[in-house]
GULUMFI-870051 format. One record per residue (C-alpha): residue in three letters; x, y, z. Coordinates in nm, 2 decimals, decimal comma. Example, Ala and Ser with C-alpha at 12.3 -4.5 7.8 and 13.67 -1.06 7.14 Angstrom:
<sites>
ALA; 1,23; -0,45; 0,78;
SER; 1,37; -0,11; 0,71;
</sites>
This chain:
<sites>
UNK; -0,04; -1,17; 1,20;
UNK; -0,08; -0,77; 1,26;
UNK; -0,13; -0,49; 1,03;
UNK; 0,21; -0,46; 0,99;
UNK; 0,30; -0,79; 0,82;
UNK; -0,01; -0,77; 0,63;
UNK; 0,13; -0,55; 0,29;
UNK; -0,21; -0,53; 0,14;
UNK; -0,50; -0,39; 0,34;
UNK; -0,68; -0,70; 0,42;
UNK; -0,95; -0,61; 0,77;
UNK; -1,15; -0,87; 0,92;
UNK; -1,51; -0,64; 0,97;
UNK; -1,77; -0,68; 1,16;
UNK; -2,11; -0,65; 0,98;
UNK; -2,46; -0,59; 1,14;
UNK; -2,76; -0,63; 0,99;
UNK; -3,03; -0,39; 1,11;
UNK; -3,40; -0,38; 1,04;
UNK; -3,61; -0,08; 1,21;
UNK; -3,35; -0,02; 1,44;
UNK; -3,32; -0,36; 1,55;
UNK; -3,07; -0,59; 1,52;
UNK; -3,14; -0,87; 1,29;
UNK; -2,76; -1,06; 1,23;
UNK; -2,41; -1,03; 1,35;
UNK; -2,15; -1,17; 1,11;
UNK; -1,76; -1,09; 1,06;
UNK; -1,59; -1,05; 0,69;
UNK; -1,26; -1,07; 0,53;
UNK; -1,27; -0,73; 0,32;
UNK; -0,96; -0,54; 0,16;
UNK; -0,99; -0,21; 0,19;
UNK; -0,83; -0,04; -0,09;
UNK; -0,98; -0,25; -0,36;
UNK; -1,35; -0,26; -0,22;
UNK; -1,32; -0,67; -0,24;
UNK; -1,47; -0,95; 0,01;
UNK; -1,38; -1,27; 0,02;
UNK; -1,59; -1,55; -0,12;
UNK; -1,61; -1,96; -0,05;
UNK; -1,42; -2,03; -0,36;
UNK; -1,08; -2,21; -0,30;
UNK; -0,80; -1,98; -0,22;
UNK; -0,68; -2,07; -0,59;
UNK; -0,99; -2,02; -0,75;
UNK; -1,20; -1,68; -0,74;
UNK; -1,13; -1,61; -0,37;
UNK; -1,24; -1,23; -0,43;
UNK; -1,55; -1,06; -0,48;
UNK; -1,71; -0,76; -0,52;
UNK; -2,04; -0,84; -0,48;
UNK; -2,18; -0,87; -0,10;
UNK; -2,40; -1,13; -0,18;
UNK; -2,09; -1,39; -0,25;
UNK; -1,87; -1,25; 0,08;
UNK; -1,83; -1,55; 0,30;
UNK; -1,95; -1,50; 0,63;
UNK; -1,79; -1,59; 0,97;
UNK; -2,01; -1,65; 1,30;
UNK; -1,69; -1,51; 1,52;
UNK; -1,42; -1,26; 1,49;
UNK; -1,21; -1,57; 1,60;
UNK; -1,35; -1,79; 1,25;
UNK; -1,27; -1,48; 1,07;
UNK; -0,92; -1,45; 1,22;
UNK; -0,79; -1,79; 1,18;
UNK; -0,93; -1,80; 0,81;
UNK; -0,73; -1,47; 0,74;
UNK; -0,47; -1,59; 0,90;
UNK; -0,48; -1,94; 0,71;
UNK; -0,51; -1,74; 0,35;
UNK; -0,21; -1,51; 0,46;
UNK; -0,03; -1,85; 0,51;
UNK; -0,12; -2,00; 0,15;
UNK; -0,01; -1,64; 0,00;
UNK; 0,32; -1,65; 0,14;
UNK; 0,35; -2,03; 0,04;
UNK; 0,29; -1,93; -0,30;
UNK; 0,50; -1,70; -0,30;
UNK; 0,82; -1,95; -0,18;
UNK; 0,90; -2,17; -0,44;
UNK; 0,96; -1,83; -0,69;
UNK; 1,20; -1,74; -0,44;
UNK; 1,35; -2,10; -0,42;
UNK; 1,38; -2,07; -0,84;
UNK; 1,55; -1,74; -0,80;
UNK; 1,79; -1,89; -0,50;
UNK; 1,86; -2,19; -0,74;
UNK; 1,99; -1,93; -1,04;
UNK; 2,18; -1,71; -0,80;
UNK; 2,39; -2,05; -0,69;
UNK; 2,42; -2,10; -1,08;
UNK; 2,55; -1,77; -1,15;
UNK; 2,84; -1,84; -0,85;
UNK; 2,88; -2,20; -0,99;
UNK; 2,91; -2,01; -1,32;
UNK; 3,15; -1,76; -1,16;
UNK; 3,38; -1,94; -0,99;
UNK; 3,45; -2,20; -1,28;
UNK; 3,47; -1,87; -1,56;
</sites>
């Protein structure tokens, strides 16, 4: 997946946690950009985004991040599939419908 495919402007980002100058924590985030919102550890059906940091599910690895991104872009388009199989099964009815008429 690039930028490109990805309509809404959902950036893995890398977060590090500093105290006094020194690094404390590395971790990588799944954040969208226009709307401020992280992603949590609910279910990709359930409240999947956040606002608050505290609830942002946390990757060890850009990788992690990437392939959990990549997984959720996955389950979006798949939602998005069987409204476009309803809509191809009414456009065949409208033919059907058209051809008998």
């Amino acid at each position: 997946m690039d930028r490109a495919e990805n309509q809404f402007n959902e950036r893995i980002v890398k977060i590090v946690e500093t105290c006094d100058g020194k690094v404390e924590r590395t971790f990588y985030c799944i954040r969208d950009l226009n709307l401020g919102y992280w992603t949590s550890n609910e279910p990709f059906d359930g409240l999947i985004w956040t606002r608050d940091p505290q609830c942002r599910r946390e990757f060890n690895s850009r990788p992690k991040a990437k392939s959990e991104w990549k997984n959720f872009l996955r389950w979006r388009r798949e939602q998005e599939e069987p409204r476009n199989q309803v809509d191809e099964i009414l456009m065949a009815c409208k033919r059907a419908r058209a051809k008998v008429a």
